[in-house]
Backbone as a ProteinNet text record, in pm:
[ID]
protein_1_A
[PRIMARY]
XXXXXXXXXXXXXXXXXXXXXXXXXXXXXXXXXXXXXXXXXXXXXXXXXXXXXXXXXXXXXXXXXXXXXXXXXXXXXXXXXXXXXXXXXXXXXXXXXXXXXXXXXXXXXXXXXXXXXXXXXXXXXXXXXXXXXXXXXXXXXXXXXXXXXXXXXXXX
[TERTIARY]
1858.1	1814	1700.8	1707.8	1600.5	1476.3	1415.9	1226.7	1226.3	1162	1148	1007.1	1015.7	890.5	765.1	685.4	585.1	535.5	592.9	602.3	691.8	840.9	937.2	874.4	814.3	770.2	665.5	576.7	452.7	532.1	592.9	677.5	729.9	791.3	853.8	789.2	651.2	540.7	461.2	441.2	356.8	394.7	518.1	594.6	618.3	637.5	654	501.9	426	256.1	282.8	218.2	216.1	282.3	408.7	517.1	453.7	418.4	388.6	239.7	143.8	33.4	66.9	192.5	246.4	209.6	268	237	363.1	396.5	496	418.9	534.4	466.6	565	471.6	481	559.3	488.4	469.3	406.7	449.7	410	343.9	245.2	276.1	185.2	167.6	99.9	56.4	11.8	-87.6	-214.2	-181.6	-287.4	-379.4	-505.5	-543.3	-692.9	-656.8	-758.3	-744	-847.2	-822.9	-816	-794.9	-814.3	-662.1	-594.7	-503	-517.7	-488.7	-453.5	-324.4	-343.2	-201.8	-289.7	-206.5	-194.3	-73.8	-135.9	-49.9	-74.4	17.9	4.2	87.4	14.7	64.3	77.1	153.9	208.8	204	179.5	179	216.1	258.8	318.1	187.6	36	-35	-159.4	-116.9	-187.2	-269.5	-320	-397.1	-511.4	-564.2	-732.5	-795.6	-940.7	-996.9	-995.6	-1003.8	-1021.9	-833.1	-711.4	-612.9	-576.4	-666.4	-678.1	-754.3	-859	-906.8	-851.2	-787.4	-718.1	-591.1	-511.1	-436.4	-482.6	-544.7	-614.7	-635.2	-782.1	-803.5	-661.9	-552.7	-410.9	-365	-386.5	-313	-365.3	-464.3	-571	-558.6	-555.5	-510.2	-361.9	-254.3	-120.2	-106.3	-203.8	-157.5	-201.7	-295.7	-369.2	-294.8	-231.5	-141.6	-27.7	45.5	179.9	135.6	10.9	-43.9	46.1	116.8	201.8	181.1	49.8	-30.6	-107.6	-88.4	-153.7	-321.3	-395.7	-518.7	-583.8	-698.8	-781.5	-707.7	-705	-629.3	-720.5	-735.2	-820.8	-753.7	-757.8	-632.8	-710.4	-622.4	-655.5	-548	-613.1	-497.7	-531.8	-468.7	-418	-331.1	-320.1	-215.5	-166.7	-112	17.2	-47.1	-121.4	-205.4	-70.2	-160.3	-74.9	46	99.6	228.7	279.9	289.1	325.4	447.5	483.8	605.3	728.9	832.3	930.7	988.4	996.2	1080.5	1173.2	1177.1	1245.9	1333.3	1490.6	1585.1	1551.1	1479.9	1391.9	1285.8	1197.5	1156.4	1207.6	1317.3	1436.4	1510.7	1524.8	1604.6	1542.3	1433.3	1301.8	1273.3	1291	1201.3	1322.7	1480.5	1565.1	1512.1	1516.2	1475	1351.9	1308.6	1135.8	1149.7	996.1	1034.9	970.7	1024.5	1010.3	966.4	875.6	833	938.6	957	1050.3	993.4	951.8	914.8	1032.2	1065.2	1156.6	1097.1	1166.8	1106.7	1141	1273	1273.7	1326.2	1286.9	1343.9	1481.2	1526.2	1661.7	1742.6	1856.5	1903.1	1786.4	1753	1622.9	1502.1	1501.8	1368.6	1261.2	1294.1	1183.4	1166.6	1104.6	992.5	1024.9	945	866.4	989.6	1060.5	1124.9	1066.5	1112.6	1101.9	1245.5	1180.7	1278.2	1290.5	1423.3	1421.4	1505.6	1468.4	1559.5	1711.5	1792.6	1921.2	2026.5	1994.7	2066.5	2034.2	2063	2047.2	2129.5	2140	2218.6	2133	2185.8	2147.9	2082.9	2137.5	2135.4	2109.2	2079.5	2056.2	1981	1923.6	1905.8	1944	1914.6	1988.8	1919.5	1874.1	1787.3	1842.8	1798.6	1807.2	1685.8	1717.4	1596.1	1547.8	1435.1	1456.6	1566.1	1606.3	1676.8	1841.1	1874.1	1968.1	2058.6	2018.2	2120.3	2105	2203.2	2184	2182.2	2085.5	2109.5	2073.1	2185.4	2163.2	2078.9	2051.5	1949	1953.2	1970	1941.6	1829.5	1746	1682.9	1585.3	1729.5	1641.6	1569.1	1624.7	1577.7	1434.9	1363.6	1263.4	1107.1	1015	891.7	861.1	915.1	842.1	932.6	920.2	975.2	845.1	795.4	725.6	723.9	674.9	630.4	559.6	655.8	551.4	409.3	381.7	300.3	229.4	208	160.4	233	363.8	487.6	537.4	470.2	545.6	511.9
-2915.8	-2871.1	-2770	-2662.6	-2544.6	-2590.6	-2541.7	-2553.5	-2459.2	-2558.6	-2481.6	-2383.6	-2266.9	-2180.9	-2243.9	-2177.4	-2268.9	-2293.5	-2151.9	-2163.6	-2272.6	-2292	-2390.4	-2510.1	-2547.2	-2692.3	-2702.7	-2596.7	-2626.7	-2641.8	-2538.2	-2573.8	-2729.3	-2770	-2864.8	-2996.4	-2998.1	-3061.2	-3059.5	-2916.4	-2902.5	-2934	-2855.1	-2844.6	-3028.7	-3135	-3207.8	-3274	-3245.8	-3326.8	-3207.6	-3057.8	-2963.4	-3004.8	-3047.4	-3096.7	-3219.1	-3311.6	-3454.6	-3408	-3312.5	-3249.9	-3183.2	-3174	-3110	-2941	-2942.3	-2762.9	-2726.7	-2577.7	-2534.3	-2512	-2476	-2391	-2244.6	-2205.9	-2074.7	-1985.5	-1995.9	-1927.6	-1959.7	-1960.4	-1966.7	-1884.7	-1819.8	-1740	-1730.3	-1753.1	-1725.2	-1617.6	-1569	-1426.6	-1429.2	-1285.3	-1288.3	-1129.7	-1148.8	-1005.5	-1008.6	-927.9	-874.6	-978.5	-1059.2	-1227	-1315.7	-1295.6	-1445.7	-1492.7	-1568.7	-1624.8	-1700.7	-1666.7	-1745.9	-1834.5	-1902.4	-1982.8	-1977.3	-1951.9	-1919	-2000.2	-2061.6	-2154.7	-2089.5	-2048.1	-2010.1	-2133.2	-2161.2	-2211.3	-2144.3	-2239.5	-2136	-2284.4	-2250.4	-2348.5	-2272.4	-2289.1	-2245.8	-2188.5	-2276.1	-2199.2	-2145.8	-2130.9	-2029	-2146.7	-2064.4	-2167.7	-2179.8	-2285.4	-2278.9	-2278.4	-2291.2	-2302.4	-2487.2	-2541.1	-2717.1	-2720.1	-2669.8	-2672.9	-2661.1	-2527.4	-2488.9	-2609.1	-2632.4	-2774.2	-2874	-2905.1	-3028.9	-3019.6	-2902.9	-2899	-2914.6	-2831.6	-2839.8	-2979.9	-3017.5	-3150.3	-3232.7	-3243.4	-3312.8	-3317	-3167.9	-3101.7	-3082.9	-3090.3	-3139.8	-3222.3	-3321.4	-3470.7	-3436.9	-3433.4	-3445.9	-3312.1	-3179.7	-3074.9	-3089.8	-3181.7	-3223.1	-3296.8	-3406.3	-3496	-3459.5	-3363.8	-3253.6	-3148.4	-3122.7	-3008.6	-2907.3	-2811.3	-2738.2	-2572.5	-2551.1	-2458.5	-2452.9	-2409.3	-2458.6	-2325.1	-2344.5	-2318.3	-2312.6	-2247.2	-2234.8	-2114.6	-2193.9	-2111.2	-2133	-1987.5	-2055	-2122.8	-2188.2	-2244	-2174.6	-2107.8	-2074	-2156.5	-2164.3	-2215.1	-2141.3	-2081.7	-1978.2	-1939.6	-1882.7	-1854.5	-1772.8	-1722.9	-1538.3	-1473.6	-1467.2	-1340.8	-1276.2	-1225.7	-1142.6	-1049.1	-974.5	-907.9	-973.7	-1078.1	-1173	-1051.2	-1107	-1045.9	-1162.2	-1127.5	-1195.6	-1203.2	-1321.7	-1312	-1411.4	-1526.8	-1621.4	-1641.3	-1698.5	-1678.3	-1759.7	-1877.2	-1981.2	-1868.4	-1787.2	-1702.5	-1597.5	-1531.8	-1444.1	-1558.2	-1650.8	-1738.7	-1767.9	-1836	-1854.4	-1725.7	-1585.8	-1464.7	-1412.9	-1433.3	-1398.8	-1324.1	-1194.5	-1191.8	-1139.3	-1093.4	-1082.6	-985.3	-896.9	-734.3	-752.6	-653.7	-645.2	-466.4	-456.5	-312.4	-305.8	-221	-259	-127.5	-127.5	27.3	15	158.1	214.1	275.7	191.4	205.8	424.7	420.8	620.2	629.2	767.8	792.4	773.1	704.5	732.2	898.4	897.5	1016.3	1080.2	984.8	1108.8	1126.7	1083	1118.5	1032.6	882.6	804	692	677.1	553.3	405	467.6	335.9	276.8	201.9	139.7	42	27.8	-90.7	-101	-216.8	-283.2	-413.2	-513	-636.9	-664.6	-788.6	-877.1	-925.9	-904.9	-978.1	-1013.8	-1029	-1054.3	-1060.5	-1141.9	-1138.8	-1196.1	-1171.1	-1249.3	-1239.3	-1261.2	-1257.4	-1119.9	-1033.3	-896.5	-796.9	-797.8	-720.8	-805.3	-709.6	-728.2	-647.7	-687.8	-577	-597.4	-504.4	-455.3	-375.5	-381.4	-272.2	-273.8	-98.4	-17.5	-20.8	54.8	80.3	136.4	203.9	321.4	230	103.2	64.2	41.3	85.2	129.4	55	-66.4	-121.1	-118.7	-98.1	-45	-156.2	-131.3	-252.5	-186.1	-267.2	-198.7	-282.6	-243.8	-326.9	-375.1	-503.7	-571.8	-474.8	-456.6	-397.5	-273.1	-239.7	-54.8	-83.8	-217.5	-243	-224.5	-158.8	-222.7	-319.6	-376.3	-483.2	-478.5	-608.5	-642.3	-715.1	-691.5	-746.9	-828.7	-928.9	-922.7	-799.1	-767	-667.8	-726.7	-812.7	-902.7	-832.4	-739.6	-634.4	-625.3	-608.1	-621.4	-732.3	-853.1	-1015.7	-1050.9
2542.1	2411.6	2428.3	2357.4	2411	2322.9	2364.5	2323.5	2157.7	2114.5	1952.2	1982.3	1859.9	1846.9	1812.5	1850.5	1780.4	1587.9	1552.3	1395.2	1373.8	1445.6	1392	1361.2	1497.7	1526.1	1404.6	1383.4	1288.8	1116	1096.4	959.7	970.3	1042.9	1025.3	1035.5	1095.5	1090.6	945.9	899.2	798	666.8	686.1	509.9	397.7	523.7	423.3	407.3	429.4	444.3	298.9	313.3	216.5	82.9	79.3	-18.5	-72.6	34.4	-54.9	-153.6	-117.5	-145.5	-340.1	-370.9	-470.8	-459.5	-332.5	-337.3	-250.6	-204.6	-169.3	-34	80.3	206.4	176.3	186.3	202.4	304.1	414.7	507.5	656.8	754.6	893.2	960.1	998.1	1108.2	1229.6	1378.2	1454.1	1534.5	1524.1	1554.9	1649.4	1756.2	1827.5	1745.1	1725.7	1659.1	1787.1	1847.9	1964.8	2026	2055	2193.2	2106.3	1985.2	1958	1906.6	1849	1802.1	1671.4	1575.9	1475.3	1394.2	1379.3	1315.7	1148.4	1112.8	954.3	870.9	764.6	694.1	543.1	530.4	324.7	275.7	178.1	39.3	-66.3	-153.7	-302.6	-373.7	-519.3	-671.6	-780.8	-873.3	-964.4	-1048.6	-1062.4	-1143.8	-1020.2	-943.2	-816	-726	-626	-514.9	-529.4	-510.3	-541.6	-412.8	-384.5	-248.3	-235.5	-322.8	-301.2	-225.4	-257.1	-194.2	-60.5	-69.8	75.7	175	142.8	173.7	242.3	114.9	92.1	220	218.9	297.7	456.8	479.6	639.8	656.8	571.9	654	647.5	552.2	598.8	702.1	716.6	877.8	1006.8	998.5	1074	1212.4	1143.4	1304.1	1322	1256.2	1298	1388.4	1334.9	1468.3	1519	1544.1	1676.5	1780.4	1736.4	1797.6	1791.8	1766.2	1810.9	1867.1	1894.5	2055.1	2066.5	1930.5	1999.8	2046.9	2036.5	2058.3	2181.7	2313.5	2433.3	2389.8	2454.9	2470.8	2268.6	2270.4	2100.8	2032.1	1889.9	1771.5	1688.2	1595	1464.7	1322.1	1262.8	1184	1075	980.2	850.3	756.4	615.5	502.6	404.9	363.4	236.7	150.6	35.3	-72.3	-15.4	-51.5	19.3	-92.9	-175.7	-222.6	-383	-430.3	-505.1	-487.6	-544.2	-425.8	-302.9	-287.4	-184	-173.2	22.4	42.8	38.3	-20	54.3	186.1	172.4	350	405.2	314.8	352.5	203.2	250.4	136	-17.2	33.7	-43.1	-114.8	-81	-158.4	-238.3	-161.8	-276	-367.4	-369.6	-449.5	-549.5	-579.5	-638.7	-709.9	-689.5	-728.3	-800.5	-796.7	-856.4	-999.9	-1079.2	-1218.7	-1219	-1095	-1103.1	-1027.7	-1100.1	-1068.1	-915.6	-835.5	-693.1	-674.9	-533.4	-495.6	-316.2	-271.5	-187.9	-114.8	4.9	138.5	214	213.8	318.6	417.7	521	685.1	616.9	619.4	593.7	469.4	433.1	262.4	225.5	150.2	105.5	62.5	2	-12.9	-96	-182.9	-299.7	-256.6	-120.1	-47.8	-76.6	-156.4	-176.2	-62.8	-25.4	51.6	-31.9	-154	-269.7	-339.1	-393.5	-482	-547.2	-692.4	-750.1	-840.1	-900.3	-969.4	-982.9	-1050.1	-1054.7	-990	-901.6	-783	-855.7	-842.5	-889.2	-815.6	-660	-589.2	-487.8	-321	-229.1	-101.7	-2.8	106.2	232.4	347.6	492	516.3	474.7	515.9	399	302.4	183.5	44.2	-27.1	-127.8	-230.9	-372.6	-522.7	-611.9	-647	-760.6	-886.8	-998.1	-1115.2	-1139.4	-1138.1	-1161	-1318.8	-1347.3	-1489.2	-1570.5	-1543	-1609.5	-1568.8	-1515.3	-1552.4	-1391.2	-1295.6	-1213.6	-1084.8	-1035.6	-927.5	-819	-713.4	-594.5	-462.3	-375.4	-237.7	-154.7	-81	29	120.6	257.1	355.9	402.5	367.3	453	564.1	671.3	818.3	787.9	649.2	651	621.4	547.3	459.4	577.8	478.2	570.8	527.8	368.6	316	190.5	128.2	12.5	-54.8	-152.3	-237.9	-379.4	-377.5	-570.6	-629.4	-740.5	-818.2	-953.3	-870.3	-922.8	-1057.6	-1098.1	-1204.5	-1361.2	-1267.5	-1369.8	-1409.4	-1412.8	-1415.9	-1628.5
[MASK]
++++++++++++++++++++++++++++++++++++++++++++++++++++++++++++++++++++++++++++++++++++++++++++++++++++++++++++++++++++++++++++++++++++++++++++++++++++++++++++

């Protein structure tokens, strides 16, 4: 059986402590930024994150990532919301955001030479997403082309 990532192991550690907490997990991610390493845990709630959450979550998480060690040498642990304009990235977040206006970067311009897109989410799979624009007109886009998919948190 091959060795899980270390995000796997931590989601699958974190998410149901986070869940019994009445909050969502968000997001995983471990990061080195210059020498140091961080593991980063976002949360999400329906009427936003507070700092007592953030709290609340760590010290939860606290002893159990201690005693699942799946991080060899020092990490700094942060706990946080995904912020406004959150990105999407996981299908659980396009599923959830269905109906909700989205900003979308192109790694390169499309035929009209734009970068920027927006619009509203109305569709998604493995490999694409679908939007209508204002003006009515649905367009796919691949995923890989994206620098980012966003909430258009402005427009909600």
């Amino acid at each position: 059986m091959a060795k899980k990532n270390t995000v796997a192991e931590v989601t699958e550690l974190v998410e149901p402590i986070v869940e019994g907490l009445g909050l969502t997990l968000w997001d995983v991610r471990y990061v080195k930024e210059g020498a140091l390493w961080y593991l980063r845990i976002y949360i999400d709630k329906d009427e936003g994150v507070t700092i007592e959450d953030c709290e609340t979550v760590t010290r939860a998480i606290d002893a159990p990532l201690d005693e699942l060690d799946p991080i060899e040498g020092n990490y700094i642990l942060e706990v946080s919301s995904p912020g406004i304009e959150r990105e999407l990235l996981l299908d659980r977040h396009f599923d959830r955001f269905i109906g909700a206006p989205v900003m979308i970067k192109l790694i390169r311009p499309d035929g009209s030479g734009n970068r920027d897109i927006k619009g509203t989410l109305i569709a998604h799979d493995k490999e694409t997403v679908e939007i209508m624009s204002e003006q009515g007109e649905e367009t796919v886009i691949k995923k890989k082309d994206t620098v980012y998919i966003k909430l258009d948190d402005f427009n909600i």
